[in-house]
C-alpha positions in Angstrom: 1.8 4.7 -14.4 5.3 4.9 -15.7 8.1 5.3 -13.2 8.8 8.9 -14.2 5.7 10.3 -13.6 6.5 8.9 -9.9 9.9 10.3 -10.0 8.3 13.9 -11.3 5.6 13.7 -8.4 8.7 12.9 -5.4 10.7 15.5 -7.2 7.8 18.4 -7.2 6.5 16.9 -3.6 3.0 16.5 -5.8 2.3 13.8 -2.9 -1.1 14.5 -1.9 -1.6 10.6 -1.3 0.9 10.7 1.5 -0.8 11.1 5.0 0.8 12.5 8.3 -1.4 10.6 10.3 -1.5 6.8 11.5 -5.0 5.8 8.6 -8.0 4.7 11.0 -9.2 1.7 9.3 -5.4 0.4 10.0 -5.6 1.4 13.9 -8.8 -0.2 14.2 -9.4 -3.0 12.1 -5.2 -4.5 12.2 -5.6 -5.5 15.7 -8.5 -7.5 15.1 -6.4 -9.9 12.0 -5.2 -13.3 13.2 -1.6 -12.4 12.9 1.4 -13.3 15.7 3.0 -10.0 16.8 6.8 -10.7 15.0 4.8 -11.5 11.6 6.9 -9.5 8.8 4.7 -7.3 6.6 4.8 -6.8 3.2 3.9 -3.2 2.2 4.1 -2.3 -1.6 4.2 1.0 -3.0 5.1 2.3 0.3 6.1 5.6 0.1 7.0 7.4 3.2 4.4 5.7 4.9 3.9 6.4 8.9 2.0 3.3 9.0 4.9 1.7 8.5 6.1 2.8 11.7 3.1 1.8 13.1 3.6 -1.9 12.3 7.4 -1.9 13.5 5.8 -0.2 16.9 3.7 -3.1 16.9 6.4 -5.7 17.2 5.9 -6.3 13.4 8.9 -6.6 11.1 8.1 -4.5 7.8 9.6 -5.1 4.2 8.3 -2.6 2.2 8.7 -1.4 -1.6 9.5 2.0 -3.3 10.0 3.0 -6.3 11.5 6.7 -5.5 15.1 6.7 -3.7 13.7 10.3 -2.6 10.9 8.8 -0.9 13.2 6.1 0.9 15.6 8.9 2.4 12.8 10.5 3.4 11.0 8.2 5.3 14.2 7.8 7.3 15.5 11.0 8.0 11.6 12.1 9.2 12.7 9.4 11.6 15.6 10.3 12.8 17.3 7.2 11.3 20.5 6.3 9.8 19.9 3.1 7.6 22.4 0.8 6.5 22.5 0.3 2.9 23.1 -3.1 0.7 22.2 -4.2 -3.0 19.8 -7.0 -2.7 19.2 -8.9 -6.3 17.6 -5.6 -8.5 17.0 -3.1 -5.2 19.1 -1.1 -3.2 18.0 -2.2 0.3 17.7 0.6 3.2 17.0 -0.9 6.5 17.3 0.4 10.4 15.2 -1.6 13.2 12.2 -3.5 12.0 12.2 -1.7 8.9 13.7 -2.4 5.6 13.1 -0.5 2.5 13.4 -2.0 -1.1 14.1 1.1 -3.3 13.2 -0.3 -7.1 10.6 -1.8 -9.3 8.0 -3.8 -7.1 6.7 -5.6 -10.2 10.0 -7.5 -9.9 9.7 -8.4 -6.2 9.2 -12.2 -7.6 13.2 -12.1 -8.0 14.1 -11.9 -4.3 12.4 -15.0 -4.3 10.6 -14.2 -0.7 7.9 -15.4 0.4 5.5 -13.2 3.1 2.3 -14.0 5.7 0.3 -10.7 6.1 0.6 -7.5 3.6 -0.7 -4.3 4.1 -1.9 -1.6 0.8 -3.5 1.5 1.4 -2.5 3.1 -1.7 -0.7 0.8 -3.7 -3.7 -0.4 -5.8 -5.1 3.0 -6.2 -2.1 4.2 -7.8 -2.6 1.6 -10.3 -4.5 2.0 -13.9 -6.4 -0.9 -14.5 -4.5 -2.1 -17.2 -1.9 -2.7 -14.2 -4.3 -4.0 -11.5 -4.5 -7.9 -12.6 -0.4 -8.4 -12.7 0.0 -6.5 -9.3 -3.2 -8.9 -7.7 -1.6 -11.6 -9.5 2.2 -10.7 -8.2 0.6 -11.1 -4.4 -1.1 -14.1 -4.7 2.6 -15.3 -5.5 4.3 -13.2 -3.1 2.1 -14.2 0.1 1.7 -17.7 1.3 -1.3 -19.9 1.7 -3.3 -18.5 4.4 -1.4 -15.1 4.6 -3.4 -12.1 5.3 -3.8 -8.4 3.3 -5.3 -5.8 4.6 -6.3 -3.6 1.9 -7.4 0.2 1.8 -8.8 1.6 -1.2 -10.8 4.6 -2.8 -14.6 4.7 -4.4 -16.1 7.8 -5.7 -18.6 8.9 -8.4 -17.9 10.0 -11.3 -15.5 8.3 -12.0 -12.4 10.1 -12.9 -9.5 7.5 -14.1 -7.0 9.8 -15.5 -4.4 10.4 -12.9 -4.6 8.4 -9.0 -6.0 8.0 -6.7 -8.1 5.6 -8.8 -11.5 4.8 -7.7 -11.3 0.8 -7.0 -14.7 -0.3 -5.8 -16.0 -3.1 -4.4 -16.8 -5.6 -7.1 -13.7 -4.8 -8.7 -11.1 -6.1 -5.6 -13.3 -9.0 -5.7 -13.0 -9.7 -9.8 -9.1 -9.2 -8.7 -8.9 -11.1 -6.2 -11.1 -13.8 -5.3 -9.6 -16.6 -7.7 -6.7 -16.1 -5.0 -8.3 -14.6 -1.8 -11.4 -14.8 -0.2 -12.2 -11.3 0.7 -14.9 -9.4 3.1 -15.1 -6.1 3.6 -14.7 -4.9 7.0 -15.6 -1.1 6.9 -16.2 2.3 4.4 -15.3 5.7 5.6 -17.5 8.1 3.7 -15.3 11.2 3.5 -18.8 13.5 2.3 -18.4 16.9 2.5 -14.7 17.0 4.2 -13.5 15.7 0.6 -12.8 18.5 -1.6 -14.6 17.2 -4.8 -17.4 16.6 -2.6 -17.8 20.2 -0.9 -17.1 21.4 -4.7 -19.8 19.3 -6.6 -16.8 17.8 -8.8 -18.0 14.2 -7.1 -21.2 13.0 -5.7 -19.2 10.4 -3.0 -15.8 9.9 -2.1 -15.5 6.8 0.2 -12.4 4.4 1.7 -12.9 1.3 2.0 -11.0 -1.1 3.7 -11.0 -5.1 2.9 -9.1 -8.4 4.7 -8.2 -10.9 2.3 -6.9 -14.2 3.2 -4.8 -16.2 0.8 -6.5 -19.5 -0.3 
């Protein structure tokens, strides 16, 4: 999507995407990943995220990317933090404790010229039309090392509606992303069913989360 139909969604607090609670496949699957506790995540298209908080509880250090500067103040004033600010290559970097927030582009995350060993997404992708999927699959396999681990969270429903997020990404489609880079297994699918308002409605015949690990070859 362009970066003013971001802006207008921050700017209208259109944010249906963002969660107050901790996601569950996070909680239950992240502990099981073969990751040492002071690994720094990489979390793009973060938003105002509490899983970030999450991670940084966790003993994690967190890096993670945002195009709205409305969504980076917010994630630290819900906290109760006062970050320090610095310009870091294109972004204006917020940070406070194990956090740091890049507020900018994440297509041009190549320039800071870091290099991370685990990554979290659970709405990154989804927020992606597909014309847009290959570059951000191809910008992780350059951000994240050999053997770094994602953890990704994504959306499946039926019929398929791809004109506005969150898209439905299925399946075979993270592995036609992916797997020339990753090796990928799914770990678990939440099937939201009647709880899901296009469900209860009729609008959709399944909306399901699905949540994958994928190792970098």
């Amino acid at each position: 999507m362009e970066a003013e139909f971001w802006h207008q969604r921050w700017q209208s607090s259109r944010i249906g995407f963002h969660r107050q609670q901790v996601n569950p496949q996070l909680s239950r699957f992240w502990p099981q990943l073969p990751l040492l506790q002071q690994t720094e995540v990489l979390v793009p298209l973060c938003g105002k995220s509490r899983d970030m908080h999450w991670l940084a509880a966790r003993g994690h250090t967190v890096a993670g990317f945002e195009l709205s500067p409305l969504a980076v103040q917010d994630f630290f004033t819900e906290a109760g933090l006062a970050p320090e600010l610095e310009q870091s290559g294109h972004y204006r970097c917020r940070h406070a404790g194990r956090i740091r927030l890049y507020e900018g582009d994440f297509f041009q995350a190549d320039s800071l010229a870091r290099r991370f060993d685990a990554a979290y997404d659970r709405a990154a992708l989804i927020a992606l039309p597909e014309p847009m999927r290959v570059a951000y699959a191809d910008l992780l396999a350059r951000l994240l090392n050999p053997g770094a681990t994602l953890l990704l969270i994504t959306v499946d429903y039926a019929p398929v509606q791809q004109q506005s997020p969150p898209f439905a990404v299925s399946e075979a489609d993270v592995r036609r992303l992916f797997e020339s880079h990753f090796t990928v297994e799914r770990l678990g699918r939440i099937e939201e069913g009647p709880s899901n308002p296009g469900v209860a409605s009729g609008e959709r015949q399944f909306f399901d989360e699905l949540c994958f690990v994928l190792h970098r070859k």
